[in-house]
C-alpha positions in Angstrom: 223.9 216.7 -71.6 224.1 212.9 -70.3 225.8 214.4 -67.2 223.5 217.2 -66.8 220.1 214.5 -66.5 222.4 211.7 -64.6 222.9 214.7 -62.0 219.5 215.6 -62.2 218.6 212.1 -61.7 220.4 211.6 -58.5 219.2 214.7 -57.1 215.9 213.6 -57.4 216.7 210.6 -55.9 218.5 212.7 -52.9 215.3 214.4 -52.4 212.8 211.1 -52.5 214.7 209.7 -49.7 214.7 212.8 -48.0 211.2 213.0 -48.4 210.3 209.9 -47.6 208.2 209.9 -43.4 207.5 206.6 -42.0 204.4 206.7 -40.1 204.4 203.4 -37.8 200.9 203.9 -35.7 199.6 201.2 -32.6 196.5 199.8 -34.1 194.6 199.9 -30.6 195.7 203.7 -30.2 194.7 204.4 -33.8 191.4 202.6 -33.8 190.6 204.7 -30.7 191.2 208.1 -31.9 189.1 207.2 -35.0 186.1 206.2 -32.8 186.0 210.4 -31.9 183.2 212.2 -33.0 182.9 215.5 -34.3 178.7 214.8 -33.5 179.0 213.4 -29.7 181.2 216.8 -29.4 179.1 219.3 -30.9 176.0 217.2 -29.1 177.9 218.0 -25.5 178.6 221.1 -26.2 175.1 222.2 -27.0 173.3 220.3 -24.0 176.7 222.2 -21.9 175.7 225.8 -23.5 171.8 225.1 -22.7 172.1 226.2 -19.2 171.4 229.2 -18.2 174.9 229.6 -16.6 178.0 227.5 -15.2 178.9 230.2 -12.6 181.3 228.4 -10.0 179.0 230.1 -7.9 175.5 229.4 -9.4 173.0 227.7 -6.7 170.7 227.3 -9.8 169.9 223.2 -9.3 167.6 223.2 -12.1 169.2 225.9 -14.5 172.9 226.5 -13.4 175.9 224.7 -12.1 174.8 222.1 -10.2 172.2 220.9 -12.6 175.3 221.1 -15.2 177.6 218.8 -12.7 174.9 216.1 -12.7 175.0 215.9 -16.7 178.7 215.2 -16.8 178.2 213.1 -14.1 175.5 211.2 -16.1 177.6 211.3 -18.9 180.1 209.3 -16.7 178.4 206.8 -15.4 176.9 205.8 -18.5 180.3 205.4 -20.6 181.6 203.8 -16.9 179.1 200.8 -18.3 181.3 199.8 -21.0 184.4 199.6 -18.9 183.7 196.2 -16.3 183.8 198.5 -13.3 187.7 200.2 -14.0 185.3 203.3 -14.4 183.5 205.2 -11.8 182.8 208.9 -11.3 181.5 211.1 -8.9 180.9 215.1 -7.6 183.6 215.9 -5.0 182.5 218.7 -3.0 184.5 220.8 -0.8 184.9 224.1 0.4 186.6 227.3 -1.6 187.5 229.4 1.7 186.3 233.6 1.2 189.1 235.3 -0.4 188.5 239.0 -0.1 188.2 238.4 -4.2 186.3 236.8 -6.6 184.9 234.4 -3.3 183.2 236.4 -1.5 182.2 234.3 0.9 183.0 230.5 2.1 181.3 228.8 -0.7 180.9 224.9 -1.2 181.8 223.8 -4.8 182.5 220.8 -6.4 184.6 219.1 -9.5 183.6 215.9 -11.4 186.0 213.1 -12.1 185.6 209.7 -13.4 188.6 207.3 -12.8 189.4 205.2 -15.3 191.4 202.6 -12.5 194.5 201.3 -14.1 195.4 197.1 -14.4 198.4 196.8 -13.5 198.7 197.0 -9.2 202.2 198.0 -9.4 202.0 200.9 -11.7 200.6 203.9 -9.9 200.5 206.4 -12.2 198.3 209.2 -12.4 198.0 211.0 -15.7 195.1 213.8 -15.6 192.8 215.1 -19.0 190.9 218.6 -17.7 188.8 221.1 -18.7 186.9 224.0 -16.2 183.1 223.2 -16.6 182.4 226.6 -15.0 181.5 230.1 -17.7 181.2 233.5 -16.9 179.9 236.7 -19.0 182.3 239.9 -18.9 181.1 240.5 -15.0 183.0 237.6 -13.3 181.0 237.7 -10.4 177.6 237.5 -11.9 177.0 234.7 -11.5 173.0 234.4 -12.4 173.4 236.2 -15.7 173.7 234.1 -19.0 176.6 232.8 -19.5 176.7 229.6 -22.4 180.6 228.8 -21.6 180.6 226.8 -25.9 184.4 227.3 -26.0 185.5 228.4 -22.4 185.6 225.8 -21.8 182.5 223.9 -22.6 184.9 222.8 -25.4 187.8 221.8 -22.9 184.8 219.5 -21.0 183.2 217.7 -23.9 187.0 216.6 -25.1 187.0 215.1 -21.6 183.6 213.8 -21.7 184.5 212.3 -25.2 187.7 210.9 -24.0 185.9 209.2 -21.1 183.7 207.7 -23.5 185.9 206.3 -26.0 188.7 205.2 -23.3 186.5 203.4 -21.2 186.2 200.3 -23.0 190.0 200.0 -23.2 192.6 198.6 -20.2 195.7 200.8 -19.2 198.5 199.8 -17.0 198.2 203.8 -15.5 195.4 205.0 -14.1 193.2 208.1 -15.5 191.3 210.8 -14.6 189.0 212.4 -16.6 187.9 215.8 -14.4 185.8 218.9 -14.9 187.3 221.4 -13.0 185.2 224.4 -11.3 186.6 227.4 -10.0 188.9 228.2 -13.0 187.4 231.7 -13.8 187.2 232.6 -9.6 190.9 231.7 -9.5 192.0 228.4 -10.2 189.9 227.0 -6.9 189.1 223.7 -8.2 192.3 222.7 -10.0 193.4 223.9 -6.8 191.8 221.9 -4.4 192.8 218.9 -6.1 196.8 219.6 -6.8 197.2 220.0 -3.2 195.3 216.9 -2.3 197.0 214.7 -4.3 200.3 216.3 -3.2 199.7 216.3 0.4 198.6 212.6 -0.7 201.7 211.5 -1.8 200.0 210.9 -6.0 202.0 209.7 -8.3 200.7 212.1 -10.7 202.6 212.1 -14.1 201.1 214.0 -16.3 198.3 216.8 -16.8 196.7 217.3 -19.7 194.5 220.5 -19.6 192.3 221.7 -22.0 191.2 225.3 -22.3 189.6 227.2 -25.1 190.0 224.1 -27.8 186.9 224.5 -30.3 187.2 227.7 -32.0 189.6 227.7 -35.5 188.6 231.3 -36.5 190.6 234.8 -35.1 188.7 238.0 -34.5 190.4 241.1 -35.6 193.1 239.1 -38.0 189.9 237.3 -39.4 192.6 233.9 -39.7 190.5 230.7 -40.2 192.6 227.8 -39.7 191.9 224.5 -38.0 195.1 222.7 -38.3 197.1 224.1 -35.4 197.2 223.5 -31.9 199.4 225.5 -28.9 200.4 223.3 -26.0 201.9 225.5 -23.6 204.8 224.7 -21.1 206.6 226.4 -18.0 210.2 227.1 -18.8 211.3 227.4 -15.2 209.7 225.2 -12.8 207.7 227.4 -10.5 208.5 224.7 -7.9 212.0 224.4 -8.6 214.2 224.4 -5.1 217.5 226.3 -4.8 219.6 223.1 -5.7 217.4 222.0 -9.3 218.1 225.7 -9.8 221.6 224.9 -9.4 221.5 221.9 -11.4 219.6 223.5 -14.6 222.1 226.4 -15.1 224.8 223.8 -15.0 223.6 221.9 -17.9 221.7 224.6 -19.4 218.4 222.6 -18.9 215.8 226.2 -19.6 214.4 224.7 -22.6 214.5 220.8 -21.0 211.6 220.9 -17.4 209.2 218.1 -17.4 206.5 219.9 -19.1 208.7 220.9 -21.7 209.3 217.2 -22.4 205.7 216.7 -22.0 204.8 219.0 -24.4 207.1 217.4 -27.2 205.5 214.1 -26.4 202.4 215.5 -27.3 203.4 216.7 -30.5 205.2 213.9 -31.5 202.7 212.0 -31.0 199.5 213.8 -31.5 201.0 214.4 -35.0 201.6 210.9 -35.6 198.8 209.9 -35.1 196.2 213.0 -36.4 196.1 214.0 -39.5 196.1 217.8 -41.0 197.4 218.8 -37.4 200.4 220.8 -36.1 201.2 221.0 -32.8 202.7 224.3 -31.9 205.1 224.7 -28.6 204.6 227.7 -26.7 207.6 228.1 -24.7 205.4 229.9 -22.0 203.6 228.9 -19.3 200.4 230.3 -20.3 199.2 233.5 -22.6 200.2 236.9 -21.3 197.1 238.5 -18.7 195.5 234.8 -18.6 196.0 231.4 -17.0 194.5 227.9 -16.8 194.2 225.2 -14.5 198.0 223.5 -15.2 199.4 226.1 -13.1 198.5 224.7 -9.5 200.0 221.3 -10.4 203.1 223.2 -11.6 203.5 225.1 -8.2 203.0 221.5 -6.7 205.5 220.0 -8.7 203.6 218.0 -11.0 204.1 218.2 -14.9 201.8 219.9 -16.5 200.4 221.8 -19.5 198.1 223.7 -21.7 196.2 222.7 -24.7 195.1 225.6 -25.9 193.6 226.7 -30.2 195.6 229.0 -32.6 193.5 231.8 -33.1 191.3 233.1 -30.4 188.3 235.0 -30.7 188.1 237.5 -28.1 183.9 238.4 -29.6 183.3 234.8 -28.1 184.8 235.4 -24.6 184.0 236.8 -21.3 181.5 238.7 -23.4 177.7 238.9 -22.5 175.6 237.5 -25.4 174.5 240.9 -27.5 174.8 242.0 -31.0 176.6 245.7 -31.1 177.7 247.6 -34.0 176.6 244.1 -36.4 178.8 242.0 -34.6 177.7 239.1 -32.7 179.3 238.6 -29.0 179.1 235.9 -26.7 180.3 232.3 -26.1 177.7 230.6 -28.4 178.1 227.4 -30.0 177.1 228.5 -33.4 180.7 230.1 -33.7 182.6 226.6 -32.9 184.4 224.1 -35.2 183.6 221.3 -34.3 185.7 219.1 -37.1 188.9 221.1 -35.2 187.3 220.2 -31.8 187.5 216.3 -33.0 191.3 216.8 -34.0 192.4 218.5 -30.3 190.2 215.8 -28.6 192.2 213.1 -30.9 195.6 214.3 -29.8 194.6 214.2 -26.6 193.2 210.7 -26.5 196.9 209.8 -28.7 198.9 211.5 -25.9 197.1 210.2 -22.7 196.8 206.5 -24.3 200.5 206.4 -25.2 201.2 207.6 -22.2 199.1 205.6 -19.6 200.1 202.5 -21.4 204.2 203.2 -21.6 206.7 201.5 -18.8 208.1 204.1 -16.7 210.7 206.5 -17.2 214.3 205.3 -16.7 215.6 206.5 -13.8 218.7 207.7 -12.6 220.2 208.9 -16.1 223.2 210.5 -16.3 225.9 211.4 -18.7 229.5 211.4 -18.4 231.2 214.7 -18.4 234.5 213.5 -16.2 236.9 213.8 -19.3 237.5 215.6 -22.2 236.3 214.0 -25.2 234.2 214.5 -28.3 232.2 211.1 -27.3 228.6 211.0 -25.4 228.4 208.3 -22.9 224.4 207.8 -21.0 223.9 205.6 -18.3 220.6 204.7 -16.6 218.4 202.5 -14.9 215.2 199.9 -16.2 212.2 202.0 -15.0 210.7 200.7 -11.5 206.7 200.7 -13.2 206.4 198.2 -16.0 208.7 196.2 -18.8 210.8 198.4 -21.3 211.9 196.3 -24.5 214.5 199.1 -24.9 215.5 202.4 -24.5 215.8 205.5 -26.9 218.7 207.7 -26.6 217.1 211.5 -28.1 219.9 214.1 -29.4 219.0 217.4 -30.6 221.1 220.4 -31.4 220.8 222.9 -28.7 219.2 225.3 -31.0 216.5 223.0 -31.7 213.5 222.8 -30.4 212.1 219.2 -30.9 214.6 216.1 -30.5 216.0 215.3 -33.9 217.5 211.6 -33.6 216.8 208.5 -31.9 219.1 205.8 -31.2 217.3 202.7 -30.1 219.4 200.0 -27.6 218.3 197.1 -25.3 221.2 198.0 -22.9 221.4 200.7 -19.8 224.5 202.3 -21.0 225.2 203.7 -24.8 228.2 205.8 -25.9 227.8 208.5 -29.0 229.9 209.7 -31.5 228.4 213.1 -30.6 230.1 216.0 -28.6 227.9 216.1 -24.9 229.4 219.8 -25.8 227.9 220.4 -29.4 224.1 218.5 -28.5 221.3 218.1 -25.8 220.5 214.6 -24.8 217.7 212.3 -23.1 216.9 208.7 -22.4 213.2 207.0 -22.7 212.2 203.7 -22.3 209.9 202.2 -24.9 207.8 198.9 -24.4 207.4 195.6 -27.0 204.2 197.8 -28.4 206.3 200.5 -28.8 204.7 203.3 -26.0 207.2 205.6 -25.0 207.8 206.8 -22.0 208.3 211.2 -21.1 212.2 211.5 -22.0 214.3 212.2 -18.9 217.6 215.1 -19.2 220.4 213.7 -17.9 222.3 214.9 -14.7 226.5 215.1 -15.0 228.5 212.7 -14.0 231.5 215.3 -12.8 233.8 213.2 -10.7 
């Protein structure tokens, strides 16, 4: 009997340490994602749903989407107040060219951005937080009808207006941009216009954040109510991957390993670490099947990118015009948003893009050793160009797994592994003396 409870004992001592999470949060980063507000949200999104449409292409200035721009724009320049002139925003115009389509005709649009400059000269880094402030009814090219937009993507909008307003107050070595995109429903036009500006600019943009259909916690047909999941979504296979990256990925097997991909586990690491009651679920697609969002014109640029997007969709609440048929209610109202979940996604998001615009860069040039046969793992890198790394971590995960599952911390460039470079998947960050990590970068071979 003595045996039986002394084995007993130490298999509930097994399981405690087992158990056992530590949860290490930066106090500026965790102040700021408490300072979200479930109110300022819901208060957005009901000014947002108040006009009489978002149309792209609504002339309305009083009712429609020029009246709608100025508000965010307002919004902007009153956070950009609290930020000793870092912040400033404006409505770029340009020109969406007739495209036999959904643009019937050459049709002058605008986004909104506020810029949130970075501090430090030498880093210029661009990370991105979006949302489309246009809406649309189930006729995509009315565009005088009612059409509120609450969740798409009023929701996506007032997560950007809320980061904008929490964020200004706060220096980042990176700069951000905080943009309303238009365009989305007529194809993408504003997201766009600006991916190829900033690539035929030469931006240094790192990462996009985009936000699209994030307020709703409650399915229609499988009537699921649940507000503690969130789907980032991330292209597998670069859709600007040349001939020789092509190469290079079915060499090492790299399909589950493109920047977005790596994005997309940043964001769950750390929008779990640092929200609580949410789970961050990877979509190992580039968007939902029959639908896409305004990540994918950075993606054909190059730039890594993804989508935020909630759980369980309620197709009664989109691209529906606002009617009751057979009892049920449709349209995109804001009655039928959660506005608690809303305050999660807009936390991780705030988590994410802080972590992020405040981390050194990413080491560059790593590589891992594959010249001999051996059942060791030798990396090798270099510091990152952009900022000060303490250290580095050195991520290994089973190549069946989807998130990485260890971390081995060293202030050196190089670090050898007990670990078959045949049996596990590898990657290098750096982390700074705060502890922001940097995206992780996949190794390329060293074969001769």
């Amino acid at each position: 009997m003595r045996k039986i409870l002394f084995t007993l004992f130490l298999g509930l001592i097994g399981w405690s340490a087992i158990a056992q999470t530590t949860i290490n949060r930066n106090p500026a980063i965790e102040k700021l994602v408490l300072e979200v507000s479930a109110d300022s949200l819901k208060k957005y999104i009901y000014d947002l749903s108040a006009f009489n449409t978002r149309h792209t292409l609504s002339t309305d200035e009083k009712n429609g989407m020029p009246s709608s721009q100025r508000y965010v724009l307002s919004k902007f320049n009153i956070f950009a107040k609290a930020s000793n002139g870092r912040m400033t925003a404006e409505i770029e115009e340009f020109v969406i060219p007739a495209d036999g389509r959904r643009i019937t005709s050459d049709s002058k649009v605008a986004n909104v951005i506020a810029t949130l400059k970075g501090t430090n000269p030498a880093d210029n880094r661009i990370f991105i937080v979006s949302g489309h402030l246009d809406s649309r009814n189930k006729d995509v090219m009315d565009s005088t009808g009612g059409a509120p937009g609450a969740n798409d993507d009023g929701s996506g909008v007032a997560a950007v207006i809320e980061l904008a307003r929490v964020m200004a107050k706060m220096e980042f070595s990176a700069t951000i941009l905080f943009v309303a995109f238009t365009g989305e429903e007529q194809g993408l036009k504003g997201a766009t216009y600006l991916a190829d500006k900033a690539k035929s600019e030469g931006w240094n943009i790192a990462g996009v954040l985009n936000n699209d259909i994030v307020g709703n916690s409650n399915s229609s047909e499988t009537n699921i109510s649940d507000n503690t999941k969130l789907r980032v979504f991330s292209e597998t296979i670069p859709l600007a991957e040349d001939e020789q990256q092509a190469a290079l990925r079915r060499s090492t097997n790299a399909d589950n390993d493109s920047k977005s991909r790596q994005l997309a586990r940043y964001i769950k690491e750390v929008g779990e670490l640092y929200v609580d009651q949410m789970e961050i679920k990877l979509i190992y697609r580039s968007d939902r099947f029959l639908r896409g969002g305004d990540q994918t014109p950075f993606f054909r640029n190059g730039f890594t990118a993804v989508r935020m997007s909630e759980m369980n969709e309620n197709f009664y609440h989109q691209h529906e015009n606002v009617r009751v048929e057979n009892g049920i209610q449709y349209g995109d109202l804001p009655e039928f948003m959660d506005f608690e979940y809303l305050r999660k996604v807009s936390a991780v998001n705030l988590a994410a893009a802080a972590s992020l615009a405040n981390s050194a860069g990413m080491p560059e040039e790593v590589k891992i050793d594959v010249r001999g046969l051996s059942n060791k793992s030798i990396l090798l890198w270099k510091a990152p160009s952009i900022g000060k790394a303490k250290g580095y971590y050195v991520l290994m995960r089973e190549t069946s797994s989807p998130m990485w599952e260890k971390k081995f911390f060293t202030t050196e460039t190089t670090l050898t592994l007990p670990y078959s470079k045949d049996n596990y998947f590898f990657a290098v960050q750096s982390v700074t003396e705060t502890g922001e990590e940097s995206l992780a970068v996949f190794p390329v071979p060293i074969s001769r």
